[in-house]
N, C-alpha and C positions, 0 to 999 in steps of 0.2 A: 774509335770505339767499335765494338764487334757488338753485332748485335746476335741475343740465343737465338734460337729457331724458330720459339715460339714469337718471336716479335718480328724477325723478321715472313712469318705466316703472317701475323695477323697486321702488316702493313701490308705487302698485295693482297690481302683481304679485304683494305678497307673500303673500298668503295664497291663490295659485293655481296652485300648483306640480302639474304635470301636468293641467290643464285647458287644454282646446281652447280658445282666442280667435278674434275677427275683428277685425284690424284696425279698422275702421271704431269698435267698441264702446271700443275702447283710445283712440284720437282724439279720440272724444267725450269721455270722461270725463276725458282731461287737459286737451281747451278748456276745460271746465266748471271743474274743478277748479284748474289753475293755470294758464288764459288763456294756454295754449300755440298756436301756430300749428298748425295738424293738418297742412299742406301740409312741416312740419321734423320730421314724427314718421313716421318707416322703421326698423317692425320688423325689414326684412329686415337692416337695419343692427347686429342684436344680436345674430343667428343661430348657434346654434355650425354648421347642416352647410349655408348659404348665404350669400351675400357678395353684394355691388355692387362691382365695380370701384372701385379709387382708395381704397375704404375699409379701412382695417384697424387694427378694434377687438379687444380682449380683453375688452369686455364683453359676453357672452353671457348672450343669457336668455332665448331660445327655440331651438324647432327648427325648420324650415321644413317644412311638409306641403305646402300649395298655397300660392298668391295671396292665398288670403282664409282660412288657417287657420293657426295657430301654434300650437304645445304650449309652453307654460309652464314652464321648465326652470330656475331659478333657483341660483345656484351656493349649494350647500352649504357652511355655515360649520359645523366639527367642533369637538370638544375631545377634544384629547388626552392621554392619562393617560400618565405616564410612570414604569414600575414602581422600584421604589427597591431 
């Protein structure tokens, strides 16, 4: 099974929630890892408070600082208790 981009980002993401990244270190490690094209991997494309024209995703998984820095923002998955 092939995984999109977007999942394959947000598995070497997981364990970096609220760490600074660069680009460039996230590109690398999914050519390496699953022989992705790094010229098809735009963080800005996940961003909850930046966007690219034309695109509009609900998968958000960073925040946009600059060009070359992103915070690590992975959506939270809760469990919720429901009193009886």
């Amino acid at each position: 099974m092939t995984l999109t981009i977007y999942e394959q980002v947000k598995e070497a993401m997981h364990e970096k929630t609220n760490d600074i990244i660069i680009p460039s270190e996230v590109k690398a490690y999914l050519t390496q890892k699953f022989g992705t094209n790094s010229d098809s991997i735009i963080l800005s494309d996940y961003c909850y408070n930046h966007y690219n024209n034309g695109i509009s995703f609900d998968n958000h998984l960073f925040e946009y600082i600059d060009r070359n820095s992103y915070k690590v923002k992975l959506p939270s998955v809760g469990v919720f208790l429901i009193p009886h």
